[in-house]
Every structure is written in C-alpha cells, then in structure tokens.
N, C-alpha and C positions, 0 to 999 in steps of 0.2 A: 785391661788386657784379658784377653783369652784365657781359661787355662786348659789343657789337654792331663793334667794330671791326675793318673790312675793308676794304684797297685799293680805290681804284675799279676795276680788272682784278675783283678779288674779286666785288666786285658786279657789274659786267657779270656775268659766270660766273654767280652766284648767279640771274639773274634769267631767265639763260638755261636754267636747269636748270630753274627755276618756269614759264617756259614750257610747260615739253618736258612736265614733268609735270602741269600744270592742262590740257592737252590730253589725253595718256593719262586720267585722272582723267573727260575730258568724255565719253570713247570709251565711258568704262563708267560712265553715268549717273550721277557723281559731280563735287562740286564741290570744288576745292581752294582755299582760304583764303592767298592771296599773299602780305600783310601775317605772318600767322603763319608760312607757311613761310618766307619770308625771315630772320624773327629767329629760327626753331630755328636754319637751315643756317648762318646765319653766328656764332650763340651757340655752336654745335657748334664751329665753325671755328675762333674767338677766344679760345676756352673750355678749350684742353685736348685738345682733337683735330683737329686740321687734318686737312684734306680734299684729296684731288685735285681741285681744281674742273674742271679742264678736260677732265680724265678724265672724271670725272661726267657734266660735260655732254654727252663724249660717248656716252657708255654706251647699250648698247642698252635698251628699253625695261624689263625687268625687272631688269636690277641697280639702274636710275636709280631703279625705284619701292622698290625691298626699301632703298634707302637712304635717302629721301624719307620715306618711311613710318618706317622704323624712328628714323629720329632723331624725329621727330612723336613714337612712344611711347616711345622711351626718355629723353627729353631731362627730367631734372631742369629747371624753369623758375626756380625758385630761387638755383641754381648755375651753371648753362649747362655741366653735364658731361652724358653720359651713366652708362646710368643698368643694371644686369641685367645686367652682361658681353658690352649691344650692341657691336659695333665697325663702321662703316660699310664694305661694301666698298674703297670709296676714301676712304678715312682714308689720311694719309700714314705711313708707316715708321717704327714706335719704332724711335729711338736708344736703344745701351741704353750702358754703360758696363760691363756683365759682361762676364768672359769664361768664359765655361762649359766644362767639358773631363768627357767623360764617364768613365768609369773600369770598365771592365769586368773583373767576374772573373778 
C-alpha cells in the first residue's frame, strides 16, 4: 500500500513547491493539477526516495520543473516508487553500506 505520509514541515514544503510550479506551468499556458501533484511529491517522498524539500522549494525554476515533471512520469502510482532509472535532482543521499576499493592494474 501507498503511503502519503509527510511531516506537516513536509507538507508546507510540498505545497510550496506546488505553488512555485502551478505558476511556472500558468507562465506557459499550462495548467497543473494540485491535488495530483501533491500525492506524486509526497508518494515520491514516503515511498523510497526522499526528497530535499526545502532545496526544491528553493530551486531555480528549471530544476524545480525537470523534478516536478519527472516524478509526474516516472512515478509508479501503484507503488509510489519511481520508475526508468528517474532519480529527482533533490532526492536525498543514498546511504549505501558498501565499501568499494578500486584495483588497478
């Protein structure tokens, strides 16, 4: 199952990014759908790929949209992962638990 679960900080953030970009979106005789983007960004968020929100929010106008957008087509709605090897600009930092060492010749 889904989850839509995000801090209320999260969601301020989230709604402030929906702002920024249903105004870009008006700029260029497009309409952007609120209610949907809000459950991609925070299905994204909740789901398996945390997001810098705040970053985002602040983001100049085309990282905000290539992120906006891209979670819109890549988002499994099924799942709430992404989906094609997207990865959101401000997606937070895999942690990883390897340690890699390379070995040259």
């Amino acid at each position: 199952m889904i989850s839509f679960d995000v801090t209320k900080e999260d969601d301020e953030l989230i709604h402030k990014i929906i702002d920024r970009a249903a105004d870009l979106f008006a700029k260029r005789g497009s309409q952007l759908d609120r209610l949907d983007t809000f459950m991609d960004i925070a299905a994204t968020h909740a789901n398996g790929c945390p997001l810098r929100l705040a970053d985002l929010a602040e983001a100049d106008d085309f990282n905000l949209l290539h992120d906006v957008g891209g979670i819109a087509n890549h988002l499994n709605r099924d799942t709430g992962r992404l989906e094609a090897m997207f990865r959101p600009r401000f997606s937070q930092k895999e942690e990883t638990d390897h340690d890699y060492q390379v070995l040259l010749p």
